[in-house]
C-alpha positions in Angstrom: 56.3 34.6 37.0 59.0 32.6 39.4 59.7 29.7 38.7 61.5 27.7 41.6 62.3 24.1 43.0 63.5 22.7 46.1 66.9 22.1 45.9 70.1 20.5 47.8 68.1 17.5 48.1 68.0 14.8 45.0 67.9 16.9 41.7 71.1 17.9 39.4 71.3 20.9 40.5 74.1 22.4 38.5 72.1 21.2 35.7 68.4 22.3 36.8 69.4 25.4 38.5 70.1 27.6 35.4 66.3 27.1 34.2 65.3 28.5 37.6 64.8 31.9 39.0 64.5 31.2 42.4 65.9 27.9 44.2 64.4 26.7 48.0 67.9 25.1 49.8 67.5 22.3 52.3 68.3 23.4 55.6 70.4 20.1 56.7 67.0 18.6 58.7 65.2 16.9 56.4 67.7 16.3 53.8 71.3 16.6 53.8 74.0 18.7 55.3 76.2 21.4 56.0 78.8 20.9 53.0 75.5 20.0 50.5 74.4 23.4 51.8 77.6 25.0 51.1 78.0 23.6 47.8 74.4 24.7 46.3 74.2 27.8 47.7 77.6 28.4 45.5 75.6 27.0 42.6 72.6 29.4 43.2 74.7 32.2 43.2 77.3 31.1 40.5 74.2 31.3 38.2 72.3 34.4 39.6 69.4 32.2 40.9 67.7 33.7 44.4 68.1 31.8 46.7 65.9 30.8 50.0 65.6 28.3 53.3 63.4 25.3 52.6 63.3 24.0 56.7 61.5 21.0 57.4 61.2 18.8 60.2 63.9 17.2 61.9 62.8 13.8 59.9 65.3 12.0 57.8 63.7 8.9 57.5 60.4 10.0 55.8 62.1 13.1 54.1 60.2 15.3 56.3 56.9 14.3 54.6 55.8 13.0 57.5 53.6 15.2 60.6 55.3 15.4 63.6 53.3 17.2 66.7 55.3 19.7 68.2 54.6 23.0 70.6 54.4 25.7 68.4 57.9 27.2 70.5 59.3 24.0 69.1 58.4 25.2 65.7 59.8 28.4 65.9 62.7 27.6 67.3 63.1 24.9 64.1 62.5 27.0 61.6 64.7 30.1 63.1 67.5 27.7 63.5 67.8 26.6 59.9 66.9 29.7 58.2 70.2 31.1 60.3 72.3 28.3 59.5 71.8 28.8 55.6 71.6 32.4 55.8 75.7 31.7 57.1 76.6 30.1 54.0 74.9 32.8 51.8 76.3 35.3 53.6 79.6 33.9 53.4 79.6 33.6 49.9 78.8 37.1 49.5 74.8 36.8 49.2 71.5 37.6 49.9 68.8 35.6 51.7 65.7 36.1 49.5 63.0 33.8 51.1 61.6 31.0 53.5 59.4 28.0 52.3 58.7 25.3 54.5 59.3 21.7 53.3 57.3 18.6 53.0 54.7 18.4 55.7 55.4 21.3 57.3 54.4 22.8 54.3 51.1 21.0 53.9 50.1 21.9 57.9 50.7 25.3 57.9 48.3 25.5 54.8 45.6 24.6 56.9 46.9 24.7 60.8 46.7 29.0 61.4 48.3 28.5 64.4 51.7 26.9 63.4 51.1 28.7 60.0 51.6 32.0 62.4 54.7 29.9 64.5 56.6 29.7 61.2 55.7 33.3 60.7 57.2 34.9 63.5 60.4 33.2 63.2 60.7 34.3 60.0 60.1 37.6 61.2 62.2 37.1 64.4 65.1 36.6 62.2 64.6 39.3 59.9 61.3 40.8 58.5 62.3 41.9 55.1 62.6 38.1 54.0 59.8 36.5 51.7 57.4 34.1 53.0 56.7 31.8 50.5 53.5 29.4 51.4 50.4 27.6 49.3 49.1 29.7 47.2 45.4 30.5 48.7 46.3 29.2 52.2 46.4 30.5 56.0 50.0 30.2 56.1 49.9 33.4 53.6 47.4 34.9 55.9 49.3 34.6 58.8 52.8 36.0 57.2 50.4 39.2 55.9 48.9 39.4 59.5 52.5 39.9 61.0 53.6 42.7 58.3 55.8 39.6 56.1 55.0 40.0 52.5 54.0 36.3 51.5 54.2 34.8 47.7 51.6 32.6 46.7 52.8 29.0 45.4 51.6 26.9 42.9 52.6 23.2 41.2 53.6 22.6 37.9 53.6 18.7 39.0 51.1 18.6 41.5 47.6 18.1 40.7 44.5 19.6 42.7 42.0 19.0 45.0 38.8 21.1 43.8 39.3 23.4 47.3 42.6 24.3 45.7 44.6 22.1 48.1 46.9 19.1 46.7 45.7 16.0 46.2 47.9 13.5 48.9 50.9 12.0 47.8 49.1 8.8 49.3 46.3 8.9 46.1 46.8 7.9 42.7 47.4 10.8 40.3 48.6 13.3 43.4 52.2 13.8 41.0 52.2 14.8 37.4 54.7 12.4 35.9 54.6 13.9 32.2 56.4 16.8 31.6 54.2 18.6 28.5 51.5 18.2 31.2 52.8 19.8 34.2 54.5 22.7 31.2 50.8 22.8 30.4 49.6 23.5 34.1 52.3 26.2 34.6 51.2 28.3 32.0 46.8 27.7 32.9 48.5 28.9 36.7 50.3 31.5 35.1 48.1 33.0 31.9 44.5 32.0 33.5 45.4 31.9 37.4 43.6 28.4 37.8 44.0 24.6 37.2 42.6 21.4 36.3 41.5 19.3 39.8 41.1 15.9 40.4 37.2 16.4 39.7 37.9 17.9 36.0 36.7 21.8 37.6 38.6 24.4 37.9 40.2 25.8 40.6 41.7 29.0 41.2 45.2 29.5 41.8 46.5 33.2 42.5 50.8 32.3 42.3 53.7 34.5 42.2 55.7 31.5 41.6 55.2 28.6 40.4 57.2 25.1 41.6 58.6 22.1 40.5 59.9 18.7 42.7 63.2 18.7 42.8 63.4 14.9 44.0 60.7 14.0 41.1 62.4 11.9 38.8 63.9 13.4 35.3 63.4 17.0 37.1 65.8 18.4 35.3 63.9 18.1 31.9 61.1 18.6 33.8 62.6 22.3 34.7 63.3 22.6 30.9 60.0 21.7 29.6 58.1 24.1 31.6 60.4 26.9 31.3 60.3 26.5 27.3 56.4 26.7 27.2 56.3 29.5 29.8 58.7 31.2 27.7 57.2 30.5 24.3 53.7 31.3 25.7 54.8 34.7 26.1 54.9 34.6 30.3 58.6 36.6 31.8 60.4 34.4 34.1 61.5 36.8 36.8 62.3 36.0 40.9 60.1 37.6 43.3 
């Protein structure tokens, strides 16, 4: 199983990225800049994590976690530019781009929205088609990336919890983030051993995941990293990137 997090954004990363096996940069949109994104990509590299391009909307206020209507050529064009201006700084640094996620509401639409699942698709694909789509595990945005010929990765949360459709529960209700570490640990091995979770409702929900994540920008993320690594590890599950 993957493990990953966003990254380049609020965590420690030269603390959190050594527990990781795959690391999502911020593209400079949503979160940051050009020298952040310089720096970590350094990190990820300096400690053999694989990296990819977490692009988001153009939305600094609400940390990209908010919806912003676009044309779907505006979408493209978005996610195309920032994939290409992190690739630079891997490249430079002697690396190799792995995978795209989309950040923060992006994200979440593309779950559901086929059409600007398939927008982010292509300019994946546009830029270059060997690249890993990583999207919600169980969601059209996977569908789309497959439709295309991208190979897409399933996602799950260690620190998320679930609707019963397999969707997560909205930041906006009570319960949506997993605050206790030994319980999100526990999540990421029922993902990774059982391939399902505990949703809001108490049933259980299947989750088919190549990799699971954690929030980078959730407070005490780095022991969060730890926690869940240890019992993934000590349950018997490989950590390994995509």
């Amino acid at each position: 199983m993957d493990l990953n997090a966003d990254v380049g954004e609020v965590m420690d990363d030269a603390a959190g990225l050594p527990l990781l096996t795959s690391a999502n940069s911020a593209c400079g949109m949503h979160a940051r800049g050009p020298l952040v994104m310089d720096r970590t990509v350094v990190l990820a590299l300096s400690r053999r994590v694989t990296i990819g391009a977490h692009p988001g909307y153009a939305d600094r206020e609400n940390f990209g976690r908010t919806a912003v209507d676009l044309p779907l050529d505006e979408v493209r064009a978005l996610v195309l530019y920032q994939v290409a201006a992190l690739d630079g700084f891997v490249r430079a640094h002697g690396g190799r781009l792995a995978h795209v996620k989309a950040h923060g509401a992006l994200y979440n639409r593309a779950a559901k929205d086929r059409a600007l699942a398939g927008a982010i698709a292509e300019a994946v694909r546009a830029y270059r088609s060997d690249l890993i789509l990583v999207g919600l595990a169980g969601s059209v945005q996977l569908e789309a990336a497959r439709a295309i010929g991208l190979r897409a990765a399933g996602e799950a949360f260690a620190d998320r919890r679930y609707l019963p459709d397999g969707s997560l529960m909205p930041r906006s209700q009570q319960g949506a983030v997993l605050h206790d570490a030994a319980e999100a640990a526990e999540q990421a091995v029922r993902i990774a051993r059982e391939g399902c979770a505990v949703a809001s409702d108490g049933s259980r929900v299947r989750i088919d995941a190549e990799t699971i994540c954690l929030h980078g920008d959730t407070p005490g993320a780095v022991a969060f990293a730890r926690a869940i690594r240890d019992r993934l590890e000590s349950s018997g599950i490989a950590i390994a990137p995509l």
